[in-house]
N, C-alpha and C positions, 0 to 999 in steps of 0.2 A: 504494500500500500504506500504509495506518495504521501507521506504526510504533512508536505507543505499544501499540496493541490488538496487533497482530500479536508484537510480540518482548516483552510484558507488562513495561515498563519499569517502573514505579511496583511492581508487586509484585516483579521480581530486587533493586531497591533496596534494598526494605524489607528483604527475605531478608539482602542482605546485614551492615546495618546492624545488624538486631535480631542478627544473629552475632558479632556484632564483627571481621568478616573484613575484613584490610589491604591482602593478596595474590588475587585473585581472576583464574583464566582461564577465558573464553571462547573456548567451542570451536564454530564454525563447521562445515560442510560447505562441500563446494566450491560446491555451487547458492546459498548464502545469505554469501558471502566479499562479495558485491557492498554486502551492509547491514552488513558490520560495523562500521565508521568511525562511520556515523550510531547504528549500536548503541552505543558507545563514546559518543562524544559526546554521546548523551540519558541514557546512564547517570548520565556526571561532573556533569552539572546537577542529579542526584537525591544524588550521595554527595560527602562530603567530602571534601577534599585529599588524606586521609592515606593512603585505599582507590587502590591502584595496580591497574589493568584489564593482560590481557595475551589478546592475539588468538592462540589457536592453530588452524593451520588444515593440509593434507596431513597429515593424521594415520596414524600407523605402521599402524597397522592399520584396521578397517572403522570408518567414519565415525559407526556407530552406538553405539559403546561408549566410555566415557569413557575417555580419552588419558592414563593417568595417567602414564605415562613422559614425556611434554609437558609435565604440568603439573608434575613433580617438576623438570622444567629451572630452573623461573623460580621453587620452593619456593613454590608455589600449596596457598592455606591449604582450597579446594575448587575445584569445575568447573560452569561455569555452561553446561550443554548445549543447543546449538537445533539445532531441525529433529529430521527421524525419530531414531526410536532403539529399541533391544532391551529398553531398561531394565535391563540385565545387572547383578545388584550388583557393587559396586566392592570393591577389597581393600583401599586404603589412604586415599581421602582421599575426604570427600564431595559430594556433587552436586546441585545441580536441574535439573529438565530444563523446557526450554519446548517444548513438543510441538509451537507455530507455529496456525494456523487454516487452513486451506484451505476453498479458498469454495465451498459445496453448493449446491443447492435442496432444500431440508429438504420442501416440499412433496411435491415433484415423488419426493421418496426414499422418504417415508411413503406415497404413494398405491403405487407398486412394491411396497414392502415387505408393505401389505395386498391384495394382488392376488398376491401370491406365494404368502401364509399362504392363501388361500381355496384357491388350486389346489391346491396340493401335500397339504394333509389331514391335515400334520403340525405339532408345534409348532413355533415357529421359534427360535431361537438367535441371535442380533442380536449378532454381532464386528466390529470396524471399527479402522483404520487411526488413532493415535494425533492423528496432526494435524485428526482429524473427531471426537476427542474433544467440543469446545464445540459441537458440533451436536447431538450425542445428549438434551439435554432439549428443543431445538424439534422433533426429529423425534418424541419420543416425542409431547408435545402436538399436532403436527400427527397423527397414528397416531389417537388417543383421538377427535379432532374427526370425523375420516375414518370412523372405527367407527361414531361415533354415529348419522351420517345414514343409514347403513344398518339403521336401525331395530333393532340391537342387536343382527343376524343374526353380528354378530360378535366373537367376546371378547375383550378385551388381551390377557386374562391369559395367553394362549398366544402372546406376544410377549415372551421373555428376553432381556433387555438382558445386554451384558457392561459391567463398573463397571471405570474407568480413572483411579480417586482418586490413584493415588499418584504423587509429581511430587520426590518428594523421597527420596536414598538416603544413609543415613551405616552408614559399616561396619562402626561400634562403639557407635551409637546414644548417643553424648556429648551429640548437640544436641536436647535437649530431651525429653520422652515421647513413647512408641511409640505412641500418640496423637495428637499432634500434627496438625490438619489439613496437608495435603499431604507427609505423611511417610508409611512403610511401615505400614503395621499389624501389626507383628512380635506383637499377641497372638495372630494366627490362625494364624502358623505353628507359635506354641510351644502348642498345644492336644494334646490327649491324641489318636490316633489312632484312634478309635472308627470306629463304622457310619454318621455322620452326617456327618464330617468327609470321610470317603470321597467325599461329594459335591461337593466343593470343586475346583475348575479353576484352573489358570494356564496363559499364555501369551502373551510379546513384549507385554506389560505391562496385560495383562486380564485381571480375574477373577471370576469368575461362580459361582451354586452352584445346583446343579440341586435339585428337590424330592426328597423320599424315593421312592423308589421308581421314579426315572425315572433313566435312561442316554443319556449320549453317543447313541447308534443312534436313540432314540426321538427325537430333532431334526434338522429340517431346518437347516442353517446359513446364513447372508443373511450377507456380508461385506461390508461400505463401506468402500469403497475402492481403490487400483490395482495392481496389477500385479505384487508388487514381492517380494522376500526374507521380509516380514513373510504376506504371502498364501500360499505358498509352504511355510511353517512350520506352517499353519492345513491344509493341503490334504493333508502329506502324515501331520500328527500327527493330525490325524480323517479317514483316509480310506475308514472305511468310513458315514460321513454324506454325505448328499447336502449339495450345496455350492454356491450361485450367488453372483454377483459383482455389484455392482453401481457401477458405473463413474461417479463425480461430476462427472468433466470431461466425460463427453461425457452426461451424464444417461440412460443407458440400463441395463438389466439383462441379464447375460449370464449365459446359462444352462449355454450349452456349454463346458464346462471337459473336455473329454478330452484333449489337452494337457497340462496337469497334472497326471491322473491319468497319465497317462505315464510322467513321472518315478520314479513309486516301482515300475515295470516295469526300469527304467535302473539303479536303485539296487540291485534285486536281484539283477541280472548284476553290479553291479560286488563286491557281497561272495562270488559266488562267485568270480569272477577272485583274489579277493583270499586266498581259502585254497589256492590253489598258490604264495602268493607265498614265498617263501628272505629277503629282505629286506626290511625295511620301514622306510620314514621317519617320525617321530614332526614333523610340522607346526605349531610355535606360533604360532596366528593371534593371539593375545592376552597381553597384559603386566597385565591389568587386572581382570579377571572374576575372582568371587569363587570360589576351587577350583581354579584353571589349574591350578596347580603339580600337585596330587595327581592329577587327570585324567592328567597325565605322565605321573607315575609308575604309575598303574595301567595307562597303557598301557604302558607298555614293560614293564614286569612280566608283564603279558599275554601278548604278545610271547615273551618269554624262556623262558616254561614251556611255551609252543606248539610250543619248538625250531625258535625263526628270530631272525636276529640285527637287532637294533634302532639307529638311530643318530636323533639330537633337532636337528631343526634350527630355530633362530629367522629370520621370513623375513618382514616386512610384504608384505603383496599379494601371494601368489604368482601369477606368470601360466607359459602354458608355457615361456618362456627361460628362467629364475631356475630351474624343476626338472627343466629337458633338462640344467644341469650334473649330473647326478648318474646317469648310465644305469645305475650297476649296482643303483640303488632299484628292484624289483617293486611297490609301491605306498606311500601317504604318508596317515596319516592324521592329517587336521584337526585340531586342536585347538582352538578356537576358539566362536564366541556361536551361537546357534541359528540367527541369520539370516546369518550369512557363512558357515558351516560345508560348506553345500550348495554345489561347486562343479561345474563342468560341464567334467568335466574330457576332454569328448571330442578338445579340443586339445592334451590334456596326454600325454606321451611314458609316465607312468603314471598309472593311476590316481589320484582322491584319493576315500577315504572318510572317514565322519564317526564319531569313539569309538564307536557306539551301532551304527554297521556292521563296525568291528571284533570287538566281542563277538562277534556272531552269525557271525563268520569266521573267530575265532583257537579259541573256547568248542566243542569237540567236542559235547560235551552241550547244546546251545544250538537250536531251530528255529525260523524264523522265521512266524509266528504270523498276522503281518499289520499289528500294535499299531507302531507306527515310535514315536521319540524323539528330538527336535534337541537339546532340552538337555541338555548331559554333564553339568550339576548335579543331574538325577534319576540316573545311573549311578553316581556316585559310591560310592555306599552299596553297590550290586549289586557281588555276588560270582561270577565266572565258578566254572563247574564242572571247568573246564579247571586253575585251581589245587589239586581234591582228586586227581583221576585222571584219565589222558587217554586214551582210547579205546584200544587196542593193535587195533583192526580197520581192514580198509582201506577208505581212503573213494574213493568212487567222485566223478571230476573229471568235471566238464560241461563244462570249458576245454577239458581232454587227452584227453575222450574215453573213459577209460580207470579202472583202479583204481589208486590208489595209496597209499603206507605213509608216515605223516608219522613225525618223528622221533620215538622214546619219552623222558619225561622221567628214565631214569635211566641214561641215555646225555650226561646234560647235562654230568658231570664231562670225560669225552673229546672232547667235543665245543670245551670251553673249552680244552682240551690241545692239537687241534688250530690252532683261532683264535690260538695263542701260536706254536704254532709256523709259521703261515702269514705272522704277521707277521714275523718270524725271520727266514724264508726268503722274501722277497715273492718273488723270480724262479720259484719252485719253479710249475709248473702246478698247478691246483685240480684236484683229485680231481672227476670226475664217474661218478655211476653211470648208465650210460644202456642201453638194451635196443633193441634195431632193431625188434623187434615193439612197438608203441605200446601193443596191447593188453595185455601180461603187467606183473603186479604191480611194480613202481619202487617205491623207495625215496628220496624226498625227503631233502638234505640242506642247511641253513642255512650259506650261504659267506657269508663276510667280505667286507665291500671293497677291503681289500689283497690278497684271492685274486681278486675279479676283477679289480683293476688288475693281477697278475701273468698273470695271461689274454689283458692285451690284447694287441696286435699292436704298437701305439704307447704307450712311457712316456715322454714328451715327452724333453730333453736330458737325458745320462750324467752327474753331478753328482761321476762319476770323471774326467771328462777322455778318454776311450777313443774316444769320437766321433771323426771322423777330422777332422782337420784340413784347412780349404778353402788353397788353395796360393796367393790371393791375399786381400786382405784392399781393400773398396771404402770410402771416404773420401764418406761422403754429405753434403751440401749445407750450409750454413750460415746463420747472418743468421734475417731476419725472414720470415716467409709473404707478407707485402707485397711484399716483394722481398728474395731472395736474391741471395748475391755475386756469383754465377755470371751472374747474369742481365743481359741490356742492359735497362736503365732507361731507354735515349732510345730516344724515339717518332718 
């Protein structure tokens, strides 16, 4: 591996220099922990004495978003990011990312890519995997050279590249103009919202802009690249585009993607699962992304006017042990970057969905359409209908089978009357309404945690002392694991 070319040493130097940055961390993934030392070491030959490097690596949360809770340890002045990434903006401290090179055949990708565009008979939409960014202008030349010998039976022009300019994020725009090569182009988002602006894309750090008059449906999509969380975001936020994959390590083109479309089949069961849910976990997959906090808040907000009770847990990685502590959760929603947010939670004791499946689960007035969304930085602004009025009809459960009556919202004052007095009284049993015919109308009600820890069968030891006392008392072993007291030490 080059690892001047590959980790762009000479250009993070400059970066850092022309900043005047003293304190700088590096944040690795776990697949690239192998080159940080030599990263390190080619840096200090580019920068001064006084610039202190600090290697952050197992990061709290997904490996794609900048670590700023790492970097605030070491009062890191920005984050110098390698390998994949979401491009998420940051909230407090800023970043460059080195998106790495991964090695194509640019050829062998442009002749696929024009033997795609001929079949299919539609334009094509050209997305691809951040670290296949530095190939995008040999492939487009190889494309162009490839058109020409075929006596012009073919045109570029129905070949739309997605543009991956931007390498550089500050969260208060201090470092220099919004101009700036390799910075954000904060003028296109601050543009009036017109009829032409409407044609503008983003997406896990690409964006593109369709002509007047053309949509989303009207392109085929050609993805470069593998497999991965960022594919995955593309498949199910356009999925009513046809979609092929084209695979750079093993050089071939995959056509068959029903597997993936799968997914957003899985996801639509899990939001109905999810509107019988009584309690729900609010999941912060992130410390760092630009809106977490208010994402929160609108979800549990959400939540509360749904009449069902909410509780917020902070938790890096969740896997199913970390959220089997918690049985009396009916589901746990994500909070978190576009490409960690999707978890698979068929291991998991509940559910996990993602904010943007919470809408369409807690929002009575809400149907789902088909249109999906990973980043909860587009919800933000959306207002549930669930806040003006909430349905007072019953809705019919495809979990239970049956019809049921969720809580109304001006029931919410006795409902907090009770949660106070449940915690009061934890021994007291939870009020359940239940009906032996499955099919006749129920009425759902949102329990607490301390009603169903008074539910259980086991609250671990009496913290009064009541437990009964064992009539002898055992003296267990002493000393070292190597060898206790107790034990013969001759052989």
């Amino acid at each position: 591996m080059d690892l001047e070319h590959n980790f762009e040493i000479a250009r993070v130097a400059e970066f850092i220099l022309s900043h005047g940055f003293t304190r700088v961390a590096l944040q690795f993934p776990d697949e690239l922990l192998r080159d940080s030392m030599r990263v390190v070491k080619a840096l200090r030959r580019e920068l001064n004495s006084s610039v202190k490097l600090y290697v952050m690596a197992d990061t709290t949360y997904g490996s794609c978003c900048v670590d700023e809770v790492g970097a605030a340890h070491v009062n890191a002045e920005c984050v110098i990011h390698y390998g994949h990434t979401c491009l998420s903006p940051t909230s407090t401290i800023p970043a460059l990312f080195i998106f790495g090179k991964a090695s194509i055949s640019t050829s062998d990708c442009a002749r696929s890519l024009l033997k795609y565009g001929l079949e299919c008979g539609k334009p094509v939409l050209v997305l691809f995997g951040l670290e296949y960014a530095h190939a995008i202008p040999e492939i487009k030349s190889a494309l162009l050279s490839d058109a020409s010998c075929l006596s012009g039976s073919v045109s570029t022009s129905e070949h739309l590249f997605a543009d991956a300019s931007c390498s550089f994020i500050s969260p208060s725009g201090t470092f220099g103009p919004a101009n700036q090569p390799g910075s954000i182009d904060r003028r296109v988002e601050n543009e009036c919202l017109d009829e032409e602006n409407s044609q503008n894309y983003k997406i896990g750090g690409l964006s593109w802009r369709l002509p007047q008059g053309r949509t989303m449906e009207d392109y085929s999509l050609f993805w470069i690249g593998l497999d991965n969380p960022a594919f995955s975001n593309v498949v199910l936020t356009f999925n009513s585009c046809e979609i092929v994959r084209y695979d750079a390590k093993e050089d071939r083109l995959i056509i068959d993607l029903s597997q993936q479309k799968k997914i957003l089949r899985r996801r639509y069961y899990l939001v109905e699962k999810a509107k019988d849910a009584n309690m729900i976990g609010v999941l912060v997959g992130t410390l760092g992304a630009a809106g977490y906090l208010h994402m929160i808040h609108q979800m549990t907000e959400l939540i509360t006017k749904a009449g069902k009770k909410s509780y917020t847990f902070v938790m890096g990685k969740p896997n199913p042990a970390k959220l089997a502590n918690f049985p009396e959760l009916d589901v746990f929603i994500h909070v978190s970057c576009a490409q960690t947010a999707l978890l698979d939670s068929k291991e998991f004791l509940a559910p996990v969905i993602t904010p943007f499946e919470a809408m369409l689960a807690l929002d009575r007035g809400s149907q789902w359409t088909g249109a999906y969304q990973m980043d909860f930085g587009d919800l933000i602004s959306s207002t549930p209908s669930v806040a003006n009025k909430q349905s007072e009809e019953a809705r019919f459960s495809f979990i239970q089978g049956g019809y049921v009556e969720d809580l109304d919202l001006h029931d919410n004052d006795e409902v907090e009357k009770d949660e106070i007095l449940a915690l009061v009284n934890v021994t007291e049993k939870a009020l359940q309404v239940r009906d032996e015919d499955t099919r006749s109308l129920t009425k759902t009600v949102a329990k607490s945690g301390a009603e169903y820890f008074a539910s259980r069968s086991y609250h671990g030891l009496d913290i009064n002392g009541t437990d009964p006392v064992p009539a002898k008392f055992l003296t267990g072993r002493s000393g070292k694991a190597s060898g206790y007291k107790d034990e013969n030490t001759h052989r």
